[in-house]
VOGU-3710 file (C-alpha; in Angstrom, 3 decimals, decimal comma):
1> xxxxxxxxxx> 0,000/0,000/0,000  1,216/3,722/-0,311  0,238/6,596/0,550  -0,287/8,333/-2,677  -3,345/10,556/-3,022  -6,289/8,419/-5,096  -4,141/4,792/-5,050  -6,069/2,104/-5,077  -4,606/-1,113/-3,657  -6,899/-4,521/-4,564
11> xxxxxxxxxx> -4,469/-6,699/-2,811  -4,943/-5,072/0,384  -8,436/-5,531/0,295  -9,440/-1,963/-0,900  -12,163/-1,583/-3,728  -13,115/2,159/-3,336  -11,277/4,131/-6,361  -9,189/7,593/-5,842  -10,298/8,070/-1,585  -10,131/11,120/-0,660
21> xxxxxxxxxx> -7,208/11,128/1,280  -7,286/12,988/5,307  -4,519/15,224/5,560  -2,973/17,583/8,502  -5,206/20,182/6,602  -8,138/18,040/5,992  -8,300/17,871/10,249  -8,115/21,793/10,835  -10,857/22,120/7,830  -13,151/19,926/9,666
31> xxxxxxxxxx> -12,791/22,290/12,880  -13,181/25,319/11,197  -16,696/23,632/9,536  -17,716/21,979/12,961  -17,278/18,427/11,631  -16,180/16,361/14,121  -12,670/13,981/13,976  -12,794/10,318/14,095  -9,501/8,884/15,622  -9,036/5,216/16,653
41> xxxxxxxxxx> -5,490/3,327/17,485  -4,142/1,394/15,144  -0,716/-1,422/15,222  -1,056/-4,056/12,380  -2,002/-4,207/8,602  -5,130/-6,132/8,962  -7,032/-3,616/11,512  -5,769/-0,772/9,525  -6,904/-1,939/6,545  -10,215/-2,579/8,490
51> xxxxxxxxxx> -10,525/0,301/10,330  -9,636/2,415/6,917  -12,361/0,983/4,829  -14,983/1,367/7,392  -14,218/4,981/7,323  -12,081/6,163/9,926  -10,732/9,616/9,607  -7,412/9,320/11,676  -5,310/6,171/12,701  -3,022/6,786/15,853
61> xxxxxxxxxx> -0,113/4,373/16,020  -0,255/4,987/19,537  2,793/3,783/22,012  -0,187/2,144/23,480  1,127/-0,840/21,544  2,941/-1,482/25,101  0,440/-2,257/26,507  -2,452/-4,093/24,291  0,119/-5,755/21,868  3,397/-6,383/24,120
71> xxxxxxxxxx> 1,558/-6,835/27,397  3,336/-4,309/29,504  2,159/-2,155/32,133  3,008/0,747/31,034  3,789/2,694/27,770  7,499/3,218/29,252  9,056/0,299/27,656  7,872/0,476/24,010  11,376/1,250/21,915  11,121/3,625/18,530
81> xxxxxxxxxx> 12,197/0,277/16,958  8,850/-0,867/17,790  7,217/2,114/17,024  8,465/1,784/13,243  7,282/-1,452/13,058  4,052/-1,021/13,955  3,715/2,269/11,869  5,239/0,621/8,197  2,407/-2,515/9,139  -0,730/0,236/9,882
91> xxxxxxxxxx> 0,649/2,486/6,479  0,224/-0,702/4,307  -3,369/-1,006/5,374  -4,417/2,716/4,824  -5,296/4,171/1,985  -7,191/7,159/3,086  -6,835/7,848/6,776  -4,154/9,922/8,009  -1,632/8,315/9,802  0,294/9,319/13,233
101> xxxxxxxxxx> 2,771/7,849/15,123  3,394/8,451/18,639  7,278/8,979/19,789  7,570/6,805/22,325  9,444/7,600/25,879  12,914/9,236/25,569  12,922/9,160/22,261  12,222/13,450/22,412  12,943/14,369/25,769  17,025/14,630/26,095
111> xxxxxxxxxx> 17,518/16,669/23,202  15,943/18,822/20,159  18,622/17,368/17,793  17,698/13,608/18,960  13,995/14,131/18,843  14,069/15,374/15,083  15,912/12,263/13,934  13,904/10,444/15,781  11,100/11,839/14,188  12,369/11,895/10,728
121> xxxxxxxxxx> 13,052/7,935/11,168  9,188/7,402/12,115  8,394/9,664/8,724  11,023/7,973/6,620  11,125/4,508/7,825  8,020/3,675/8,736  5,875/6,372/6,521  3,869/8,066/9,377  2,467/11,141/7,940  2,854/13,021/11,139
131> xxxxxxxxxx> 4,478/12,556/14,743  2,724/12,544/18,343  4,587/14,053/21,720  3,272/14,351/24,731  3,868/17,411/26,973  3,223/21,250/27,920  6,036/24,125/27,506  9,079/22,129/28,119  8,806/20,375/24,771  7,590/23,362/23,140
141> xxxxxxxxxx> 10,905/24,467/21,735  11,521/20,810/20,675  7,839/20,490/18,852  8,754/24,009/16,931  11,995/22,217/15,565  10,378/19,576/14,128  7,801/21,351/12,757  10,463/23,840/11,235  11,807/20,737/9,499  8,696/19,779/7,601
151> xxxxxxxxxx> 7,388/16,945/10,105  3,551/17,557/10,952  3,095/17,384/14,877  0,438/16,548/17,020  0,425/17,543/20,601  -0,982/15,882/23,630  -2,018/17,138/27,251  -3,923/15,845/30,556  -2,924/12,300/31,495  0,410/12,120/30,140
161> xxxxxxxxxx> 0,845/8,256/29,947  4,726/8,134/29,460  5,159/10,684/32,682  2,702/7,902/34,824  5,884/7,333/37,279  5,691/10,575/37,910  2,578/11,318/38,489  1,747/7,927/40,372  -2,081/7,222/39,060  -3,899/7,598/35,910
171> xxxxxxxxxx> -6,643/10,096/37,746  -8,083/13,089/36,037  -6,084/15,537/35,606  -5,997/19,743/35,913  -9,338/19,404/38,286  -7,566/22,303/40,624  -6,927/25,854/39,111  -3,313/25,495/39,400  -3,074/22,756/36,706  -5,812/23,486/34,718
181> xxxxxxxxxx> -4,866/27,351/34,078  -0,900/25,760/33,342  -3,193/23,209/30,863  -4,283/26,212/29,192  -1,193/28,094/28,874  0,555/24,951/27,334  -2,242/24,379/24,515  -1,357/27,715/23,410  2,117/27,311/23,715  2,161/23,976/21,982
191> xxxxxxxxxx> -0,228/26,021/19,157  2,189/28,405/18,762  5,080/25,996/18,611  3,362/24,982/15,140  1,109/21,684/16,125  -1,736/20,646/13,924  -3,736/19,326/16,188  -4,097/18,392/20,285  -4,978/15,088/22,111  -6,523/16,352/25,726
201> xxxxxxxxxx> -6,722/12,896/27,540  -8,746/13,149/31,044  -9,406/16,151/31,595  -13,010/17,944/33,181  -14,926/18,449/29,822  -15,899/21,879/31,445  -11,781/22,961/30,433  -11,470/20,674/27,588  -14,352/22,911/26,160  -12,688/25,980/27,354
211> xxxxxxxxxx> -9,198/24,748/25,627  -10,751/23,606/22,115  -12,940/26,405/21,976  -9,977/28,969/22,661  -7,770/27,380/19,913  -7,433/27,878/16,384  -6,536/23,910/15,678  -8,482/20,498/16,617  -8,664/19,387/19,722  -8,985/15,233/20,353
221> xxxxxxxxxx> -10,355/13,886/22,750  -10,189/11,004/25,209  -12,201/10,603/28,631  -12,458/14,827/27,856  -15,961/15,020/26,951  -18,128/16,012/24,099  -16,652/19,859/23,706  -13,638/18,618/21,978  -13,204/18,606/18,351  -13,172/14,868/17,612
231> xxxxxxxxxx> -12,358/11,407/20,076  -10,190/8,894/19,854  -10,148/5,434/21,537  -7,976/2,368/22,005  -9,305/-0,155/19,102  -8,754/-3,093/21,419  -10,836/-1,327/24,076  -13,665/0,027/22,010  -14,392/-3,149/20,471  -14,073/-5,166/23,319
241> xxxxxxxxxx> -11,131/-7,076/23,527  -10,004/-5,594/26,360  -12,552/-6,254/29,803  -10,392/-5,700/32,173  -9,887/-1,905/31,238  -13,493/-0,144/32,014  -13,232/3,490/32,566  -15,753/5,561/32,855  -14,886/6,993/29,110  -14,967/3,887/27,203
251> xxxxxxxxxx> -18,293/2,964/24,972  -17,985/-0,702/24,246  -19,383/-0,890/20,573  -18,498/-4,864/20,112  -17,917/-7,369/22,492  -15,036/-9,257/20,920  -13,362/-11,038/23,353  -16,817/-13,417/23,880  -17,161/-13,884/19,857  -13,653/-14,831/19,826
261> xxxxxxxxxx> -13,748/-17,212/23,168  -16,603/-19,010/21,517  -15,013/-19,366/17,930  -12,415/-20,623/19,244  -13,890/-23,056/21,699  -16,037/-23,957/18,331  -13,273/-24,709/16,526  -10,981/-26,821/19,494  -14,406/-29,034/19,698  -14,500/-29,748/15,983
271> xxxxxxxxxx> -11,047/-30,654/15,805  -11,392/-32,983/18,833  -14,523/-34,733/17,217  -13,328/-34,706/13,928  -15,477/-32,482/12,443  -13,149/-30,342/10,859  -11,639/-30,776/8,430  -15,013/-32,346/6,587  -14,669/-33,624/3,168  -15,598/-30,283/1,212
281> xxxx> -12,667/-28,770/3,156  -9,743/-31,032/1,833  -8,134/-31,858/-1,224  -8,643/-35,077/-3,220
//
């Protein structure tokens, strides 16, 4: 698959001719005419490719992959090795959503001159069409040097996953004045910096509101409430392969991990009695 505007690819699966492809530009336009985002996670070929011809607007190759793919804890350990595998599997499946890639832990933080090659292997190597940090002011000069170089960034504030050692719980954040007035002062910081768009990740929807409606770009959000310019979800969550993560933000629109249980439960008893393979399903 590639990402050329109107490419059709057959072998991934793909029928619809010349899609209209989503762009960094496509996202601001749909802010500016009140059209809301679409944003889901995204770490193979075969949910991309799903996920992409059922519409989605924006795929996040999100360092969540820790967690739901590698089985970790945390979204600390996930290398940009990783993250560039993940990306070149979700780019093969797209052909018209737009494609970001997280930068996973310390791969921006020690240095500006580190964090653009690191972002300039996620565009290269693995064909994201635009990079994800997460933090306020202090990355701010590091976001504007990325930007400067071409690279399309998207911010992210609230529940910082990658600082959860620091801040000990995944709560809501910025409910006292303090934090929420610093929340605001870093969206237009990060704006300013030259990012294309903003995840807010739980957050009161009151200041989420107050943050997307006091920016010129899109805001995303997640457990932020309906005042944000689009949502985005964890696939594995939303469709329900994933019970033992309920919070109070996540709309279950499948329950996955049952249809799978009992397909494969199906199957294991078939092969046990012989059922499978029958005669129609074997070669003479």
């Amino acid at each position: 698959m590639s990402t050329q505007l109107g490419k059709t690819s057959e072998s991934a699966g793909h029928s619809t001719p010349n899609p209209v492809k989503v762009t960094t530009q496509t996202v601001v336009e749909m802010k500016q005419k009140g059209e809301k985002i679409s944003m889901l996670t995204a770490y193979d070929f075969t949910m991309a490719r799903i996920l992409d011809s059922a519409g989605i607007d924006v795929l996040l190759v999100g360092d969540s992959a820790s967690n739901v793919m590698a089985g970790n804890e945390t979204t600390v350990p996930i290398t940009l090795d990783h993250m560039i595998y993940h990306t070149q599997c979700v780019v093969r499946g797209v052909d018209r959503a737009l494609v970001i890639a997280d930068m996973p832990f310390m791969s921006y933080q020690v240095t500006s001159k580190e964090a653009l090659t690191n972002a300039g292997k996620l565009m290269k190597e693995a064909g994201a069409h635009a990079v994800k940090l997460e933090g306020g002011a202090a990355i701010a000069d590091t976001v504007k040097k990325i930007v400067d170089a071409g690279i399309p960034v998207m911010g992210h504030l609230g529940l910082t996953p990658q600082s959860i050692y620091q801040f000990g719980t995944y709560q809501v954040r910025a409910k006292e004045e303090a934090e929420a007035e610093q929340l605001i002062k870093d969206a237009h910081r990060l704006q300013e910096a030259g990012v294309f768009a903003l995840v807010l990740e739980k957050i009161p929807s009151a200041l989420a509101q107050k943050v997307t409606e006091s920016l010129s770009i899109p805001t995303i959000g997640i457990g932020a409430g309906q005042g944000c310019d689009g949502q985005v979800l964890v696939v594995h969550d939303m469709l329900g392969m994933n019970k033992n993560f309920s919070p109070r933000f996540l709309r279950r629109y499948a329950d996955l991990e049952s249809v799978m249980t009992e397909a494969v439960q199906q199957y294991v008893s078939d092969v046990k009695s012989q059922d499978f393979p029958n005669e129609k399903e074997q070669y003479g």
